[in-house]
N, C-alpha and C positions, 0 to 999 in steps of 0.2 A: 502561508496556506499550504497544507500537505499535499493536495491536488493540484496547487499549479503548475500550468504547463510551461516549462526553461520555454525564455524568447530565442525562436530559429536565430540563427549567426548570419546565414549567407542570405540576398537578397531574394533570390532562387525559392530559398525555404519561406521569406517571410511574405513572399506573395503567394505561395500555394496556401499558407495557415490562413490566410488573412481573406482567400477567396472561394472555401472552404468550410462547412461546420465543424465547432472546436467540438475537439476529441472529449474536453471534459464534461459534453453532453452526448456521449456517448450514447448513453439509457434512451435520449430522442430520439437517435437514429433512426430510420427504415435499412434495411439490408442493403435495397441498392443506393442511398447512404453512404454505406460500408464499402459495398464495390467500388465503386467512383474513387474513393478517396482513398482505397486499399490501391489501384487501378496503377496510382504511382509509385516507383521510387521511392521520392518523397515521402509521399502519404503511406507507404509503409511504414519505412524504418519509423516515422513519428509513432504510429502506433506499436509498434515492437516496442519502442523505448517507453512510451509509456503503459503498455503493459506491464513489459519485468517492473516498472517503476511502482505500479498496482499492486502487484503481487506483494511487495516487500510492505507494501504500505497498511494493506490486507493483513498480512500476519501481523505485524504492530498491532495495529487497532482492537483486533483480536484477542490476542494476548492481555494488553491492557483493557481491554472492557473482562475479560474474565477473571482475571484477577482483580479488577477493582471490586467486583459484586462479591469477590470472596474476602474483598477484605473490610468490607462493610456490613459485611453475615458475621465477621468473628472467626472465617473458618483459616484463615491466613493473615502470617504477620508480616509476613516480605515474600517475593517473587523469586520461584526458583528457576536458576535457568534448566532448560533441556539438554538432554545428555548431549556434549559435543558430536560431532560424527564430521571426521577428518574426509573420511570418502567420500561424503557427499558436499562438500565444502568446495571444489573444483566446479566441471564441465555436466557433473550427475546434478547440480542443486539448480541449473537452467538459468542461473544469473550469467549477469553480463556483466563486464568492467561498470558500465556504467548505471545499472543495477546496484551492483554492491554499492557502489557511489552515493548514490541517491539514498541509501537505504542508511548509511552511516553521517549522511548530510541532515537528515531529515532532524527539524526543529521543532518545540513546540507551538502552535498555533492553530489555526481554526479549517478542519476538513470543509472543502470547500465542497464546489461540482454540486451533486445531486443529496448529498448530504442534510439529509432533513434537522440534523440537532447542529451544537457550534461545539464540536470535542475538540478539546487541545490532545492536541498525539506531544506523549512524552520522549522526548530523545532519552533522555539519563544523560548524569557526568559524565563529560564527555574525555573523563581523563583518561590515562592508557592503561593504568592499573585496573579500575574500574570492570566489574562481573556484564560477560556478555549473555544475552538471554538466548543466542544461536537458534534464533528464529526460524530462519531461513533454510537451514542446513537439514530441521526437520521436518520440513513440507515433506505432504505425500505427491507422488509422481502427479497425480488427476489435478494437485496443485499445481503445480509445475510443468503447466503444459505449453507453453509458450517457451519455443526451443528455437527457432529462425522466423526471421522475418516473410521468408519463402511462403509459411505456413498461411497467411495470411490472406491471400489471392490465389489458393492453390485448390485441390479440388473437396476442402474438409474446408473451404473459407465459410459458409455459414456456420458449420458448427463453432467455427473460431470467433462468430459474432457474437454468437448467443453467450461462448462462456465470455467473452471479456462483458459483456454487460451483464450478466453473472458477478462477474466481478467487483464490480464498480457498486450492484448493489450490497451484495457483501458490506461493503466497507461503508455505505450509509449506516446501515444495519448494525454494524458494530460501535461505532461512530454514535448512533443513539443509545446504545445500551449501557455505552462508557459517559454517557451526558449523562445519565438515567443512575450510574452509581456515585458519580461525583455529587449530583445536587442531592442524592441521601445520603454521602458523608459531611455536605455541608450543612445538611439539616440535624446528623448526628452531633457537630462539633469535630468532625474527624479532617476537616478538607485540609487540612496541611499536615496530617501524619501522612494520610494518602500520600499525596503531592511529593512528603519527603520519601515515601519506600518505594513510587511509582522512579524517582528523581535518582533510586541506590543504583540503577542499575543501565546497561546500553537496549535498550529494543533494539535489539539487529538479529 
């Protein structure tokens, strides 16, 4: 599941998730919801980390629902990646160690959470020669707004609710449009050219 939330490690962590609404129903929240659970330590960095975790997951889904629908119209025969950018590949692209992590972890299977369709998000071969689509590196800054944990219970914390449920629906949203191109290339006859040009390459 793309949306799953990693089970906390320390006891600590797994009685705050557990006495707590999960993060991956974020879109139910009320604000002060948000307060409360932002309120912590804890319940920050969980949302920090699962934000940058969004983000990257965001851009995937993204990507592949746009490219699928263009390659279902005929207008594209395989996935180009976006121009690298070394600059922004550091401390300027807002990921975190365990961002990139997550975001090069990520397998194919079923977007969970608020996800109205069952899209399988494609990793790609996951070999090292293998063409990266450098996803990440091209958010725009408004993408990449999630830069500390601090931000979170600080004095822009509602704006920071709104965009991460923002967020999250985003990635419903993409999530059906890439269900909505897959079952027209399976209705074309295409569902495993798809599969293999989505499969040529890393979503990262």
């Amino acid at each position: 599941m793309l949306l799953a939330q990693p089970m906390p490690m320390s006891g600590e962590e797994r009685q705050f998730v557990f006495s707590h609404k999960s993060v991956q129903r974020l879109n139910d929240w009320t604000y002060d919801d948000y307060k409360d659970y932002v309120a912590s330590p804890i319940g920050r960095q969980i949302v920090f980390s699962e934000g940058q975790r969004w983000i990257g997951i965001m851009a995937m889904i993204r990507a592949q629902s746009r490219f699928a629908a263009a390659f279902v119209a005929g207008r594209v025969k395989a996935p180009k990646p976006l121009p690298h950018r070394p600059e922004r590949s550091g401390s300027d692209a807002g990921a975190s160690g365990d961002a990139e992590a997550a975001g090069r972890e990520m397998q194919p299977g079923v977007a969970g959470g608020s996800a109205p369709g069952a899209s399988a998000g494609y990793s790609g071969d996951d070999d090292g020669g293998s063409t990266t689509m450098n996803l990440r590196e091209n958010l725009g800054d408004n993408e990449l707004f999630l830069k500390s944990a601090d931000q979170l219970n600080g004095k822009d914390s509602e704006v920071m609710f709104k965009k991460l449920r923002s967020l999250r629906a985003d990635i419903s949203k993409y999530c059906k449009q890439l269900d909505d191109a897959t079952r027209k290339a399976k209705s074309m006859g295409m569902e495993q050219a798809l599969k293999n040009a989505m499969n040529s390459v890393i979503w990262d």
